[in-house]
C-alpha positions in Angstrom: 0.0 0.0 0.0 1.0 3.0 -0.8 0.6 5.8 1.8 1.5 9.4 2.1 2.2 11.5 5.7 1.4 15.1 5.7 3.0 16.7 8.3 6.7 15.4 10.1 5.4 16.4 13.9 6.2 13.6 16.4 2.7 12.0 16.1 3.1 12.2 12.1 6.5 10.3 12.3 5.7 8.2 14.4 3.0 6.2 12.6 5.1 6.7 9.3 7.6 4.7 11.4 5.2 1.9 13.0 3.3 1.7 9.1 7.4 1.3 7.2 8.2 -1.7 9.8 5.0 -3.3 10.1 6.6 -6.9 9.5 3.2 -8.0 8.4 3.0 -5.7 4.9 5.0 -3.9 3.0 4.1 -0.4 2.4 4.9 2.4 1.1 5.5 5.0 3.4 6.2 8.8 2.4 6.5 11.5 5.1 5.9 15.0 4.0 7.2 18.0 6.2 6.7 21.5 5.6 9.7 22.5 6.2 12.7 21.8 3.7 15.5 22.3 6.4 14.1 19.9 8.7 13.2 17.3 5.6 16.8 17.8 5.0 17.9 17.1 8.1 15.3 14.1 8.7 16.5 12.3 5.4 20.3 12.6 6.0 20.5 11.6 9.7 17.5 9.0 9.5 15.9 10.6 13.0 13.5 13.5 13.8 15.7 14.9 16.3 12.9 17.9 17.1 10.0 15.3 18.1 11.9 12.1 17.9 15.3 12.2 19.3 17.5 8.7 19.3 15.0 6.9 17.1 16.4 5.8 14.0 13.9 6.1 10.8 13.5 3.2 9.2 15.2 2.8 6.2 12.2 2.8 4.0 10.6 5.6 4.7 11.1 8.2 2.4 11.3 12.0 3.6 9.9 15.1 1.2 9.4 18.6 1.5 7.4 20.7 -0.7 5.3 23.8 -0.7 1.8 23.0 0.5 0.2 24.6 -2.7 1.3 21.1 -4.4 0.3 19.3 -2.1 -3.1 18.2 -4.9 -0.6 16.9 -7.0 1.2 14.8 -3.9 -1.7 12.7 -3.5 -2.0 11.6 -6.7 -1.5 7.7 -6.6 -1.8 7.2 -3.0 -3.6 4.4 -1.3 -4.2 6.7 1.7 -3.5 10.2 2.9 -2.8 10.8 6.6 -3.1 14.1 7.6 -0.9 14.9 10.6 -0.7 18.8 11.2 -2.2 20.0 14.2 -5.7 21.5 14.3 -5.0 25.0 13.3 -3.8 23.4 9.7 -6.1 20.9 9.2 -8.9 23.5 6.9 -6.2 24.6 4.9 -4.6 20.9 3.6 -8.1 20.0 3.4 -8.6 22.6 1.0 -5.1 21.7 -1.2 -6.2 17.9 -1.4 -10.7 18.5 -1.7 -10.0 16.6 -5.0 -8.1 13.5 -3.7 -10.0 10.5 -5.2 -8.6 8.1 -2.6 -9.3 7.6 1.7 -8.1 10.4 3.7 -7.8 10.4 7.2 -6.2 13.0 9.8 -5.1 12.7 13.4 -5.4 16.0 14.5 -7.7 16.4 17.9 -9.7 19.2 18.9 -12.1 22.1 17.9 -11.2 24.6 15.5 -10.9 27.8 17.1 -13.8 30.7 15.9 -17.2 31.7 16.8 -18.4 28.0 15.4 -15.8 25.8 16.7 -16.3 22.8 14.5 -14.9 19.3 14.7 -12.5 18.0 12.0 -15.3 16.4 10.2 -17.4 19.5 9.9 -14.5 20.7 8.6 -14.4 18.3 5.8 -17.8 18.7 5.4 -17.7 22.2 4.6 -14.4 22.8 2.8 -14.0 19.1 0.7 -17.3 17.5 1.1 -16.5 14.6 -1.4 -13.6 13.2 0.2 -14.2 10.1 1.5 -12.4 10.8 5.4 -12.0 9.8 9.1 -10.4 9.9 11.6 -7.4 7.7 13.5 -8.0 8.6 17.1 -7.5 6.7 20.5 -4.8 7.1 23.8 -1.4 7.0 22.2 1.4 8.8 23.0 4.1 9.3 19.4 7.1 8.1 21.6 5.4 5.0 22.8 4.4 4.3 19.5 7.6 4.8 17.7 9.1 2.7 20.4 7.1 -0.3 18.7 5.2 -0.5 22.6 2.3 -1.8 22.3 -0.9 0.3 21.4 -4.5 0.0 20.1 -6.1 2.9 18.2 -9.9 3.5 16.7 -10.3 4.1 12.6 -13.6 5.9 12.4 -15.6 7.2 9.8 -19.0 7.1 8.3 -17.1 5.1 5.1 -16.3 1.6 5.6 -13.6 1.7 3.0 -11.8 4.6 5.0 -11.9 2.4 8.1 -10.9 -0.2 6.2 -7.9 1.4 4.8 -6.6 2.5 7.8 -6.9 -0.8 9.6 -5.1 -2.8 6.7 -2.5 0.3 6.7 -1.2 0.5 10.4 -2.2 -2.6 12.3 0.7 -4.6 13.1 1.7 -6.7 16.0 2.2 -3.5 18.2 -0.7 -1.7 17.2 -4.3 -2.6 17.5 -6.5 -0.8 15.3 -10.3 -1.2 15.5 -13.4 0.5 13.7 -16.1 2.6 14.6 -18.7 4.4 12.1 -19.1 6.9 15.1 -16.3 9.5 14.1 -19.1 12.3 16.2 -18.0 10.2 19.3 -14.3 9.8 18.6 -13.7 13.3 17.4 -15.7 15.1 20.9 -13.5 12.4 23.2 -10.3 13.1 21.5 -11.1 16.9 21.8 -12.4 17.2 25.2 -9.7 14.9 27.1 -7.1 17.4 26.1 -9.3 19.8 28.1 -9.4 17.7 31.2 -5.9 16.4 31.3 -4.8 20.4 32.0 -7.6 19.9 35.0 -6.1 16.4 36.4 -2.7 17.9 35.8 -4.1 21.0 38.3 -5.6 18.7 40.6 -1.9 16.5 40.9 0.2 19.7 41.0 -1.8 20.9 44.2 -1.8 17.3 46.0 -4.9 16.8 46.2 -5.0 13.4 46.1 -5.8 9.8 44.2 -9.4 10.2 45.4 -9.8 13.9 43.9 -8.0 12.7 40.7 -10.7 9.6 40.3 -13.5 12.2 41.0 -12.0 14.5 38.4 -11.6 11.7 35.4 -15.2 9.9 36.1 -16.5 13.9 36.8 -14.7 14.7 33.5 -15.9 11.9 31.4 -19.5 12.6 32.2 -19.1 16.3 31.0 -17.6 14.8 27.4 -20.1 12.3 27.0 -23.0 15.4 27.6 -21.0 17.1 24.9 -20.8 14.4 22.4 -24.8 13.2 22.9 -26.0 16.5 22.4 -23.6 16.2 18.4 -25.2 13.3 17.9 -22.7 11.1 19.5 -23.3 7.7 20.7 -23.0 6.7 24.1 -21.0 4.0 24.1 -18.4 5.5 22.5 -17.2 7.2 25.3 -16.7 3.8 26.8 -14.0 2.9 24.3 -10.3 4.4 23.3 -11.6 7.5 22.2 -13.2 8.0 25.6 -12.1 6.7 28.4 -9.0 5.2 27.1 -7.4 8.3 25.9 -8.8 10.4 28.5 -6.9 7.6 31.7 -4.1 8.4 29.6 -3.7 11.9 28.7 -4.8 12.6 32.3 -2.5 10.6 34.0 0.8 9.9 31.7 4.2 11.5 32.3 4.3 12.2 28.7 1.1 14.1 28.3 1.6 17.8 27.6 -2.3 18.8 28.5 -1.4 17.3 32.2 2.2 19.3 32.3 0.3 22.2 31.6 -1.9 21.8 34.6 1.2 21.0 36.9 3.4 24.1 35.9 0.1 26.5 36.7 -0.3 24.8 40.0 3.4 25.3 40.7 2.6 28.9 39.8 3.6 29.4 36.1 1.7 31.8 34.0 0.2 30.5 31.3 2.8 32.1 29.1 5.1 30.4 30.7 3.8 26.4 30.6 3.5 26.6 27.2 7.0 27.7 26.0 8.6 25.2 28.3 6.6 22.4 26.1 8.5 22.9 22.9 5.1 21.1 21.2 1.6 21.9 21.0 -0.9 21.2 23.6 -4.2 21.0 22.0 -6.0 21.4 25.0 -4.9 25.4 25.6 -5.9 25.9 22.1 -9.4 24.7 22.2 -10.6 24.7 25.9 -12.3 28.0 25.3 -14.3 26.5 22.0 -15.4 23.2 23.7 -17.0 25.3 26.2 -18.8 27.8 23.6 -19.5 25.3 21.4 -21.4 23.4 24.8 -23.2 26.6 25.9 -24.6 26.8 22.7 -26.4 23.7 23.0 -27.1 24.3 26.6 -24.6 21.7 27.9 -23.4 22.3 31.3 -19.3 21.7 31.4 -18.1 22.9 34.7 -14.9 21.5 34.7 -14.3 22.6 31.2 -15.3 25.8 32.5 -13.4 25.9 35.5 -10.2 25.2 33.0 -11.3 28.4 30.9 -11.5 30.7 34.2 -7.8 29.2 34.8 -6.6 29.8 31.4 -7.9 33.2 31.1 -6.4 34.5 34.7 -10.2 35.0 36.2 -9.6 32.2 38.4 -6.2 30.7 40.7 -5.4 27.1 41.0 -7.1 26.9 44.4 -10.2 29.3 43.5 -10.8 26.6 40.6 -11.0 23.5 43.0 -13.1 25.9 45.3 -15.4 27.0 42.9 -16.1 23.0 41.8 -16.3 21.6 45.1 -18.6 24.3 46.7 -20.8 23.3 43.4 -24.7 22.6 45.0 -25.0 18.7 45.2 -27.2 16.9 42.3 -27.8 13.8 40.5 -24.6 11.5 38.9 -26.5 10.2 36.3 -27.7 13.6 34.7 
């Protein structure tokens, strides 16, 4: 199979990686980036030492830059295109490649920011509605996978050869990847978590505790699964990898940069401040603000997500945050 990579960011790489040395098939793997330089660089030391550092490409996988304005012609001939830019470049690459004749997927997680805030399928909807696209979602961190550690991912999309394509493209021995028709679900889990991993991280940067932590996940989840029900979500979905799987592990893993966010403003950081010691995006600063428009306009009630905002913005400290949620008036858990 051949497949093209758009974007050379660690979570880009990484599955360009685990699909070149899946033992099991023998695909063709191409990794875009962006930037010539770091193409360059990439293609002559065999390592993306920005995202990456100390693990060897493997020797199949072919590196290429280019301008993004050719990216239509890029596709041409691919088997699948894998979109891998964060959220913020996901509308424009859809709009290069609207004419791409084969599956697309991206792995991008979030809400666009702007007054409508839309998930990466409305996205598609609205700037390439004939592609035939999903999404490859699910708790993963790009180092574990480029490790070859094991890992189990969700292919979903309303087209069953999409889901298809994407399971015969990257499962392997080390990674797991199952289907679900429910990309509503998967997209509003993989979006929100990033949200409540900056409030776990809060909540383990004060020492508050394993039992406030629990409360905060299981508190959390309910909040994304209100979300995603009122888009026309399924329930159950929040049940799976794109729920509760990569909301245990964005909330709780070393690696997660939504959690170190949380830790650094309990320590005392500005906001400013957590993010330019990341050196990466962290999706959830970026779109905490729209989940929680986006659920006000359908009269969803988020008061973690909220309570993340308040912190973001400077309305609220760490400790008025927890405060504000535990002096909340007592009411039902299953509404």
């Amino acid at each position: 199979m051949k497949i093209l990579v758009l974007g050379a960011g660690a979570w880009g790489t990484a599955l360009a990686m685990s699909a070149s040395q899946n033992p099991q098939s023998s695909h063709e793997v191409i990794l875009w980036a962006r930037d010539a330089a770091q193409a360059a660089a990439m293609q002559s030391a065999r390592v993306n030492a920005r995202y990456l550092p100390g693990l060897p490409l493997p020797p199949s996988l072919r590196v290429i830059d280019g301008p993004a304005d050719g990216l239509a012609a890029l596709v041409q001939g691919q088997d699948l295109v894998v979109i891998g830019t964060p959220m913020a470049g996901l509308r424009g690459v859809l709009q290069q490649i609207q004419a791409c004749e084969q599956p697309v997927a991206w792995l991008c997680k979030g809400f666009e920011p702007g007054v409508q805030g839309l998930l990466a399928h409305e996205i598609q909807a609205e700037v390439a509605p004939r592609l035939q696209a999903g999404v490859l979602s699910g708790p993963s961190f790009a180092l574990e996978v480029a490790r070859g550690q094991p890992t189990a991912l969700v292919a979903a999309s309303r087209h069953a050869a999409v889901r298809e394509r994407l399971v015969q493209a990257f499962h392997s021995p080390t990674l797991r990847v199952y289907d679900n028709e429910d990309i509503v679900g998967v997209e509003v889990g993989g979006a929100v978590k990033n949200v409540l991993a900056i409030a776990t991280g809060l909540c383990d940067g004060l020492n508050l505790g394993l039992n406030a932590r629990a409360a905060l996940i299981t508190r959390g989840l309910a909040e994304m699964t209100r979300l995603g029900l009122a888009l026309g979500a399924r329930a159950e979905t929040f049940m799976g990898l794109s729920g509760l799987g990569d909301l245990v592990l964005t909330a709780t893993g070393d690696l997660s940069r939504n959690r170190k966010v949380g830790l650094l403003l309990a320590q005392g950081q500005t906001l400013a401040q957590a993010v330019a010691s990341l050196g990466h995006v962290a999706e959830g600063v970026y779109c905490a603000r729209t989940v929680v428009q986006r659920a006000l306009s359908l009269g969803v009630d988020m008061p973690i997500a909220q309570g993340v905002v308040a912190l973001l913005d400077g309305r609220m400290r760490p400790d008025q945050a927890v405060a504000a949620l535990m002096g909340r008036t007592p009411g039902s858990e299953v509404k």
